[in-house]
C-alpha positions as CSV (number, residue, x, y, z in Angstrom):
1,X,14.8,10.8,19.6
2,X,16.4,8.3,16.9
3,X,13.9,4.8,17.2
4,X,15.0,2.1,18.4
5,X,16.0,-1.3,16.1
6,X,14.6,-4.3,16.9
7,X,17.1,-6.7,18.5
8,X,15.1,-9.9,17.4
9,X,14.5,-9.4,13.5
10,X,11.4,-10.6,12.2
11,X,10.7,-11.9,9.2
12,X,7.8,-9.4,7.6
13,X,6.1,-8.8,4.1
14,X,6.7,-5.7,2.2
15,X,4.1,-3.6,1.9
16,X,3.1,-4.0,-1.5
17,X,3.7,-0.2,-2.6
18,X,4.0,1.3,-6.4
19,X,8.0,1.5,-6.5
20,X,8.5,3.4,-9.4
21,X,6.7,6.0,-7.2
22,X,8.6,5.7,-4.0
23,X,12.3,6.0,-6.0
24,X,10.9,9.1,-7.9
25,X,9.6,10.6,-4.2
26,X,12.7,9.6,-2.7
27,X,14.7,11.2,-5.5
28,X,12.9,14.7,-5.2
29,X,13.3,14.8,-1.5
30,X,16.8,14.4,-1.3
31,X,16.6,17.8,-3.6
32,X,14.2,19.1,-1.0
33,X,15.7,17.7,2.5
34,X,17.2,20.9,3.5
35,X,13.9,23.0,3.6
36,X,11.9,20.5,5.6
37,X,12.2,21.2,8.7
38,X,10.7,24.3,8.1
39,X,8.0,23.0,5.8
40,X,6.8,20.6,9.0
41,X,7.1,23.9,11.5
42,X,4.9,25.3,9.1
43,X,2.3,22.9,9.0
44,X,2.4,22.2,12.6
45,X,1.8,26.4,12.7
46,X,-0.7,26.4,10.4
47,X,-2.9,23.7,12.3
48,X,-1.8,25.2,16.0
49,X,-3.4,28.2,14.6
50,X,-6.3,26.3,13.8
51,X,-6.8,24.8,17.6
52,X,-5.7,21.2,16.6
53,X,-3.0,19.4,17.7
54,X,-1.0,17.6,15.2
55,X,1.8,14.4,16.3
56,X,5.4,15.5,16.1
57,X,8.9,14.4,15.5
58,X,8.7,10.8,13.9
59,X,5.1,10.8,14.1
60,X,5.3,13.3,11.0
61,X,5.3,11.6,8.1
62,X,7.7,13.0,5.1
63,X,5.5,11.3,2.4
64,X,2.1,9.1,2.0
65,X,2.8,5.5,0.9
66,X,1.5,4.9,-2.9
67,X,-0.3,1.8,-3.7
68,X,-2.3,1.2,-7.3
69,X,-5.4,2.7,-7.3
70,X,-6.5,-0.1,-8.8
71,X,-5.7,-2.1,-6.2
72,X,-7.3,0.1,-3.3
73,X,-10.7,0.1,-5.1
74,X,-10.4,-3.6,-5.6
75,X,-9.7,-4.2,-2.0
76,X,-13.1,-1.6,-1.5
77,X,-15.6,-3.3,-3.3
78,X,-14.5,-6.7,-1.9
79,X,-14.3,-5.8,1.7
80,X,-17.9,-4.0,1.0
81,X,-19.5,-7.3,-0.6
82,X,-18.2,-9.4,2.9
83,X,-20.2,-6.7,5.0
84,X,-22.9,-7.4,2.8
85,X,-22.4,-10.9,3.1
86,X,-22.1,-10.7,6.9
87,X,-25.5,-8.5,7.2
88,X,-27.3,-10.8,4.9
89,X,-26.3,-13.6,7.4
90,X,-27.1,-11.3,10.3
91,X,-30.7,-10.5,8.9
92,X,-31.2,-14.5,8.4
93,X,-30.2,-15.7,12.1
94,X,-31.8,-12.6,14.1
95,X,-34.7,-14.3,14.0
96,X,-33.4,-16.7,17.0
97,X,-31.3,-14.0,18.6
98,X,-30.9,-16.6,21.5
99,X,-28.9,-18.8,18.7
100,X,-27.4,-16.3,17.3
101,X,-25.9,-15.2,21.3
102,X,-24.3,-18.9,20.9
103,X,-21.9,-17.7,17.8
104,X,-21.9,-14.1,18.5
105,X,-22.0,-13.9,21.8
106,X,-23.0,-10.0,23.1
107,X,-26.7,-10.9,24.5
108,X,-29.7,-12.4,23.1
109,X,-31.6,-9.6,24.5
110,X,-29.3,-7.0,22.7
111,X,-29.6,-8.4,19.7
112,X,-33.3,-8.5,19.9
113,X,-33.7,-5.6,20.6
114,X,-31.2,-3.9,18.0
115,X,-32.7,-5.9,14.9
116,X,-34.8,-4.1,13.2
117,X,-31.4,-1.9,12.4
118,X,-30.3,-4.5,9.7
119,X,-33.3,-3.5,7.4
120,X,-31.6,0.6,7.1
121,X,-30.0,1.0,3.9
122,X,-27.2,2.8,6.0
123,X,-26.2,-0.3,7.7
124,X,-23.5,-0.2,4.8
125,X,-22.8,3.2,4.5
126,X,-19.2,3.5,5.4
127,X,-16.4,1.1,6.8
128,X,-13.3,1.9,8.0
129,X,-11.1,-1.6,8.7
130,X,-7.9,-1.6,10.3
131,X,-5.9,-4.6,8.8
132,X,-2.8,-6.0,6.8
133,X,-2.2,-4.9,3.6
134,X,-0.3,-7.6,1.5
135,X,0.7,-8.5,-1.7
136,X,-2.4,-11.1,-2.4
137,X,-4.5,-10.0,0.1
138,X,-6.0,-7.6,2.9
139,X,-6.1,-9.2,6.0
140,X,-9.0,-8.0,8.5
141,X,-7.9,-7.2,11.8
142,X,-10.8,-4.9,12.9
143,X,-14.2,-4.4,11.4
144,X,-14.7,-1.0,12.7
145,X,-18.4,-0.5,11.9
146,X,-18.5,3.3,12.9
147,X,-16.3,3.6,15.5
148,X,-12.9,6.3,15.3
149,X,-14.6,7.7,12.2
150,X,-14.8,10.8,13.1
151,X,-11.7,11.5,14.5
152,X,-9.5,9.3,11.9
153,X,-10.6,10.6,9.1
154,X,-10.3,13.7,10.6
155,X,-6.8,13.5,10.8
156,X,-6.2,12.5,7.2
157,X,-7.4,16.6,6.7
158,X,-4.0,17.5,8.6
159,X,-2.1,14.9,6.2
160,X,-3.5,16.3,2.9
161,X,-2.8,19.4,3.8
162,X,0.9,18.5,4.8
163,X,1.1,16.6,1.3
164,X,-0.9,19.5,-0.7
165,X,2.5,22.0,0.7
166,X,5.4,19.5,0.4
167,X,7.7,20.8,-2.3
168,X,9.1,17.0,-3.0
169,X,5.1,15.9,-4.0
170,X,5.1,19.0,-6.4
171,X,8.3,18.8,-7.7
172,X,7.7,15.4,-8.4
173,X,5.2,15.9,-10.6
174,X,2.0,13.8,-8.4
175,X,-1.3,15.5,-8.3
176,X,-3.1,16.5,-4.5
177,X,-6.2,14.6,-6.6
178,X,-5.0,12.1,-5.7
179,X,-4.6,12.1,-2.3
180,X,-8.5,11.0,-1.8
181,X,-10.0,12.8,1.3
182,X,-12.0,10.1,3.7
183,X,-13.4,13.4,5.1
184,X,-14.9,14.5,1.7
185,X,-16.2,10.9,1.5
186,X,-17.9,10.7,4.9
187,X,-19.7,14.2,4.0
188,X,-20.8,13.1,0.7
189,X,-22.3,10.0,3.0
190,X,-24.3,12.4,5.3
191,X,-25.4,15.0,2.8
192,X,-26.7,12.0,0.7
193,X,-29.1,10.9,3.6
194,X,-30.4,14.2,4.2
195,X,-33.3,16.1,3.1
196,X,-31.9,19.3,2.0
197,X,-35.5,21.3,1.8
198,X,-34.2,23.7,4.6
199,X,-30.9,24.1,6.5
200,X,-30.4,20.5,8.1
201,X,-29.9,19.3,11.5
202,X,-27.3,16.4,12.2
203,X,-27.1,15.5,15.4
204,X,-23.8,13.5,16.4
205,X,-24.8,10.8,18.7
206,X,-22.5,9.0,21.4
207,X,-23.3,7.4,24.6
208,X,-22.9,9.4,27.9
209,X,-20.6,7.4,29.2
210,X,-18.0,7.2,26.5
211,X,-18.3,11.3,25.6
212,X,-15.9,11.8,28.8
213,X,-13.2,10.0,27.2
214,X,-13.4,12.0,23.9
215,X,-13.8,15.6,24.4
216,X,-11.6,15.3,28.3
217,X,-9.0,12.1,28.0
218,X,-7.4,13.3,24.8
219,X,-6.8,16.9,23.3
220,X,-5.7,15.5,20.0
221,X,-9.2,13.4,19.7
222,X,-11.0,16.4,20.7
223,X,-9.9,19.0,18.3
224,X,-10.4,16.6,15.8
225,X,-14.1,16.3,16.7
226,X,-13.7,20.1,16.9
227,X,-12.6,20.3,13.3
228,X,-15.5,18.0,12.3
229,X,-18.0,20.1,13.6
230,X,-16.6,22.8,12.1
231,X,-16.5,21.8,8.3
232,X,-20.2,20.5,9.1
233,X,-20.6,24.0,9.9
234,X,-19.3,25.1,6.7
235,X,-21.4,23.2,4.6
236,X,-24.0,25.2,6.3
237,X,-25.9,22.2,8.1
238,X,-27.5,22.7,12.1
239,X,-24.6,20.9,14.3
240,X,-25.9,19.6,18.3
241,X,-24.5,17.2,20.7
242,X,-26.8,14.4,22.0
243,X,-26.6,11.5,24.3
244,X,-28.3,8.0,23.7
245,X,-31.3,9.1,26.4
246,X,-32.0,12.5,24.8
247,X,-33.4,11.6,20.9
248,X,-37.1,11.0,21.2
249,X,-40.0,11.8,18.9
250,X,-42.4,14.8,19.5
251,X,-46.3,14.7,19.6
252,X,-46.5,15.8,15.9
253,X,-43.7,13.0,14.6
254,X,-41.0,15.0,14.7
255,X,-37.9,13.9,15.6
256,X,-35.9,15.8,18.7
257,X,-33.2,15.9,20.5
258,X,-33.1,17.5,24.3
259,X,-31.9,20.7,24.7
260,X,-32.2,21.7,20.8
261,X,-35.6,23.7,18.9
262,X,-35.0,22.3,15.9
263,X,-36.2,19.3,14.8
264,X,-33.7,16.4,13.9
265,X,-32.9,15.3,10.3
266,X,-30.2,13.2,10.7
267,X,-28.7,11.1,13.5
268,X,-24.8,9.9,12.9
269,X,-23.7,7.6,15.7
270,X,-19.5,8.3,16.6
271,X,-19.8,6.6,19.5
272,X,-17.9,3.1,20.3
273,X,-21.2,1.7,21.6
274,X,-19.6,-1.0,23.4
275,X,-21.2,0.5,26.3
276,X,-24.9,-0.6,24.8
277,X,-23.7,-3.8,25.9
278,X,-22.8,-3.4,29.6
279,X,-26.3,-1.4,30.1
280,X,-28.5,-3.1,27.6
281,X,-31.6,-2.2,29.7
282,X,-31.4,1.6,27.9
283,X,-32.5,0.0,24.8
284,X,-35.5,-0.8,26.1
285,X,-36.4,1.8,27.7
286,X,-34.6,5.6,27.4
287,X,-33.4,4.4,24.5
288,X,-35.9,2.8,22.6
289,X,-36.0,5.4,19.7
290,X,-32.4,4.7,18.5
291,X,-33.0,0.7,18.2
292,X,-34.2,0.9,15.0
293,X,-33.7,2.7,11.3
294,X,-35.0,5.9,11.8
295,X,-36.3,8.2,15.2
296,X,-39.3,9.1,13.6
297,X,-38.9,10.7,10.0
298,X,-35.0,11.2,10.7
299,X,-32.4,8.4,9.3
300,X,-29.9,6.8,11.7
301,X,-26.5,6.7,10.3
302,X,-25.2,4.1,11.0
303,X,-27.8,1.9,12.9
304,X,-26.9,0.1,16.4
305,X,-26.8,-3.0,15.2
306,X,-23.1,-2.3,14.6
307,X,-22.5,-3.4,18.2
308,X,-22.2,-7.1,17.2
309,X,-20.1,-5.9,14.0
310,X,-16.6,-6.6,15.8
311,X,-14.0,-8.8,15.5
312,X,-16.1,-10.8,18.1
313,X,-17.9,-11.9,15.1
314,X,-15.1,-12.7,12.7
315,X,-15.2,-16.7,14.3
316,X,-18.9,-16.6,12.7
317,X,-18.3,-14.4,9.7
318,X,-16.1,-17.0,8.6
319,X,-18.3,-19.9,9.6
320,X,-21.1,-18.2,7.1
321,X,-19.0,-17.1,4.3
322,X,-19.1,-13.7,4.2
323,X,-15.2,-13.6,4.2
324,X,-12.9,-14.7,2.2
325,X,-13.8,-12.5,-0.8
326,X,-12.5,-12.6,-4.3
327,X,-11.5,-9.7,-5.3
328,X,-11.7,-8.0,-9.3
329,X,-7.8,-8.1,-9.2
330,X,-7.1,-11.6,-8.4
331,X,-6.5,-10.7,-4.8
332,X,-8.6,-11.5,-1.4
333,X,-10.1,-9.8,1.5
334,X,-9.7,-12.4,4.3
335,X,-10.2,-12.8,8.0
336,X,-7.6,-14.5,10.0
337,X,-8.5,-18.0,11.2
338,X,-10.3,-17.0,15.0
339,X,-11.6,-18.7,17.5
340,X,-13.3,-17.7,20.7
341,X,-10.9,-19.2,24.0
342,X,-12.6,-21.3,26.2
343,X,-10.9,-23.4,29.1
344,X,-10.1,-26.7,27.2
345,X,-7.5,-24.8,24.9
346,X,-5.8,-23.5,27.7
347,X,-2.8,-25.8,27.2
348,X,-3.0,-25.2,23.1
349,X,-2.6,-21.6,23.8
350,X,0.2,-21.9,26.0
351,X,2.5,-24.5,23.4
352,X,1.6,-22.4,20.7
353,X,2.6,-18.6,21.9
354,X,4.4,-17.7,19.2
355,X,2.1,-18.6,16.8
356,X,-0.7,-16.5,18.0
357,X,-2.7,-13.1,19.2
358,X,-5.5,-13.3,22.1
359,X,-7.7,-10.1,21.9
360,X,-10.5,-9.0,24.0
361,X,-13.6,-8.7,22.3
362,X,-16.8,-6.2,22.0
363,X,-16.0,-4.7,25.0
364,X,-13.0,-3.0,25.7
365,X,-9.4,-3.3,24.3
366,X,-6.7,-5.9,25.9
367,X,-4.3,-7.2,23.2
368,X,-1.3,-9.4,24.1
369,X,0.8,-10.4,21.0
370,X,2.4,-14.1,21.6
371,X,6.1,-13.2,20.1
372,X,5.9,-10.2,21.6
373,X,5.3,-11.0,25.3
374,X,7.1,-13.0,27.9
375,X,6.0,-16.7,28.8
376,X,4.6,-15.4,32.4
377,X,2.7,-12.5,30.8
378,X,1.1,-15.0,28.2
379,X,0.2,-17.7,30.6
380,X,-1.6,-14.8,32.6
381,X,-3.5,-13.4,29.6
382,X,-4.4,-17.0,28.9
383,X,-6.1,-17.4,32.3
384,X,-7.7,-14.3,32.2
385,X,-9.0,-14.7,28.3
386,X,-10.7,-18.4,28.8
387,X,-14.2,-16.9,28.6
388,X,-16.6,-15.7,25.8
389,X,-15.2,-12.4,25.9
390,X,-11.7,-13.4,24.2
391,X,-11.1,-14.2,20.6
392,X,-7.5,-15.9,19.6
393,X,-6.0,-15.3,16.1
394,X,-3.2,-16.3,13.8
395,X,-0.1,-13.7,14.4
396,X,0.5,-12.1,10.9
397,X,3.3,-9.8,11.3
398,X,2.6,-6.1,10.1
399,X,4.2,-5.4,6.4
400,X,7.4,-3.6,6.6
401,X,8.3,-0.1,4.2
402,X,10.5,2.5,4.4
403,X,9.0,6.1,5.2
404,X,11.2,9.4,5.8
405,X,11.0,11.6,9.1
406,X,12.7,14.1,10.9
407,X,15.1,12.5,13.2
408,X,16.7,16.0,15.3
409,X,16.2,18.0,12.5
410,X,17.7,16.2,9.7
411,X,15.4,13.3,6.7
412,X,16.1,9.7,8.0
413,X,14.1,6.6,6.1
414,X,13.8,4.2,8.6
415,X,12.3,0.8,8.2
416,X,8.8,0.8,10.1
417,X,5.4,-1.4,10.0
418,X,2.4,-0.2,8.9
419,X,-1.6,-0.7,9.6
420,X,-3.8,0.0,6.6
421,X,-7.3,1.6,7.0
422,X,-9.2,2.5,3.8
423,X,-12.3,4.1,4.4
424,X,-14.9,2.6,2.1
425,X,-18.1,4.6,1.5
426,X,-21.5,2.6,-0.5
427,X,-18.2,0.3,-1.4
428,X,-16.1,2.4,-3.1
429,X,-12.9,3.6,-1.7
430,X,-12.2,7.4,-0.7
431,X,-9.2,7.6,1.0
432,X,-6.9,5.9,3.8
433,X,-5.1,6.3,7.0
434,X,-2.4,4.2,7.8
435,X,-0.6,3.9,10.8
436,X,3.1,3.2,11.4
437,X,5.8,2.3,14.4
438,X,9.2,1.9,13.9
439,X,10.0,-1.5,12.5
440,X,9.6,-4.4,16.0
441,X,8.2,-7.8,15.7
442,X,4.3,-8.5,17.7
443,X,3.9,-4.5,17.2
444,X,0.5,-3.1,18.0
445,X,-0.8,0.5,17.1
446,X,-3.7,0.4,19.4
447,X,-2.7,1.9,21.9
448,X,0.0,4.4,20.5
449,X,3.5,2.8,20.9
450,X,6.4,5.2,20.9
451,X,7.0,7.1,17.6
452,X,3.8,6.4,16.4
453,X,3.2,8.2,12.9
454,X,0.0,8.3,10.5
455,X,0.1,8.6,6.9
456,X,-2.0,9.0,4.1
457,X,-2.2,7.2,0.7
458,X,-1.6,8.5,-2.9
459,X,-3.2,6.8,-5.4
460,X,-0.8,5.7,-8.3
């Protein structure tokens, strides 16, 4: 089905792509357009075969966007020294957690508890924002501690393989090097916090309530998990399952997981762990072990503590400083201006629609997009928002580019906007996923709108 146009254009930066690159791609697919509907049957074949389900039709990308390498490593190592900023900052207020619950507001008790997570040297490990990549700067839209790791970078795989076959990308001349793997990176980020003295045991650690919702709600999210597991497997590392209640330590130090005989070397959270903060109680009691840096001997990657790293925290992280962030290149890594809603700016809000985004945070998603929604639907989010669990934003429209897909059977470039996640490991960059939607003013890519596509990035 062809997308539909907008009926209300919007004005919308361009993403700011290498377009020497894009006219030489464009150029050698027109050669190639002919063949690929076959060469996407192929790939979708080739991962069917595999057990994982790939998107189809527009949600196929035809090529990855290319933005300077120079640029995406930039944008890295700034983003990284906020975080750093941000924990720093975190590790200086924690001592009043009560305090700290009146700027960052997910429980004093909480944050108590999970505090003695800010002193692992994993707290930093990886990243993987969702945000707005522009010309000057990258705007922060999500922080994404940990969560959707697993099963974004996951995806990328499916993407580099897609890429690594595409006869335009050969033809072309650009190298599959560089098409950086967030996969390869988030390995290399394990394997460096393990002990390799024997075969290793990692044990991926969610909370029982949010498993469900992974491995039931959505096939696509669980055969990537699948596919994690399964290179894990390959690198010839121990793979179990656990649960926030089932990691303890043994009576000779050792750590454990329920249901497993092998000692534990490595705990990597891939849960959400919003739920942490509707049951808090766990954490001091079933799941005391996990509040910390370590269960016993064995490393937690990445520590707890990454419940208060939201964009529930973006009002204070830009109260402290950690953001905005000069970056090597002469551009920024910035935060939108936010504000938490409380009852008095009910009226604000409502003259000011247009202008801005109310967003539920730490717990759970509810997004409504002020040019996007209708003045009953807006007045209703704003009643149900003025609490502490709300956060309002600045609208910054999603850069606009021009990507090829299938459209019944035959390449189309349509105009489309586009969501930029890097995945940034010790503060480097090692890949990206990016997200698109057919070109629509007050878009937003979580959840899925129709003809919702993901892309990967080559490095120019």
């Amino acid at each position: 089905m062809k997308p539909v146009r907008s009926r209300r254009p919007e004005k919308a930066p361009e993403l700011p792509e290498d377009r020497h690159a894009v006219d030489t791609f464009r150029r050698h697919l027109k050669r190639h357009a002919a063949r690929m509907p076959e060469v996407v049957k192929a790939f979708e074949r080739r991962w069917k075969r595999l057990g994982v389900d790939t998107l189809h039709g527009v949600g196929i990308p035809l090529r990855p966007l290319f933005i300077p390498r120079a640029r995406l490593e930039a944008l890295s190592a700034g983003f990284h020294e906020g975080m750093a900023r941000l924990v720093s900052a975190l590790r200086r207020d924690i001592g009043d957690p009560a305090a700290l619950d009146e700027q960052v507001p997910v429980g004093a008790k909480l944050l108590r508890a999970l505090a003695p997570g800010l002193d692992s040297p994993h707290t930093l490990s990886w990243f993987r924002p969702d945000g707005f990549l522009l010309k000057d700067r990258y705007v922060v839209g999500e922080l994404n501690y940990g969560n959707g790791v697993l099963v974004s970078i996951g995806y990328t795989e499916c993407l580099f393989d897609l890429f690594a076959n595409h006869p335009a990308h050969q033809s072309a001349g650009f190298h599959r090097r560089d098409l950086d793997r967030p996969f390869m990176g988030w390995l290399a980020a394990l394997e460096a916090a393990i002990d390799y003295h024997r075969p290793a045991h990692v044990v991926l650690l969610s909370h029982r309530e949010e498993w469900p919702f992974v491995v039931d709600d959505s096939p696509r999210v669980r055969h990537q998990v699948e596919q994690a597991v399964n290179r894990l497997l390959a690198r010839g590392l121990h793979v179990s399952f656990g649960h926030e209640d089932e990691a303890y330590v043994d009576a000779k130090g050792k750590a454990r997981v329920k249901g497993s005989t092998l000692p534990v070397d490595l705990f990597v959270v891939v849960t959400i762990s919003s739920s942490f903060i509707d049951h808090p109680q766990v954490l001091r009691t079933t799941a005391k072990a996990l509040c910390g840096t370590h269960v016993g001997p064995a490393p937690i990657v990445k520590p707890l503590i990454g419940v208060a790293m939201d964009k529930g925290i973006l009002p204070w992280a830009n109260a402290v400083g950690a953001l905005p962030v000069d970056c090597g290149d002469g551009t920024q890594v910035v935060a939108p201006d936010t504000w938490f809603v409380d009852g008095a700016s009910r009226q604000w809000l409502l003259d000011n629609q247009r202008r801005l985004v109310i967003k539920r945070s730490f717990i759970g998603k509810d997004t409504v997009i002020g040019v996007a929604s209708s003045k009953p639907d807006w007045a209703a989010a704003v009643e149900r928002s003025a609490n502490r669990e709300y956060v309002v934003q600045r609208y910054q429209s999603l850069p606009r580019t021009e990507l090829p897909v299938l459209i019944d059977g035959r390449v189309e470039w349509i105009l489309v906007r586009v969501e930029f996640t890097p995945f940034i490991v010790h503060g480097r960059y090692c890949g990206a996923l990016a997200r698109y939607a057919p070109d629509a003013p007050g878009l937003v890519l979580s959840p899925p709108p129709d003809g919702m596509g993901m892309t990967m990035v080559h490095a120019t």
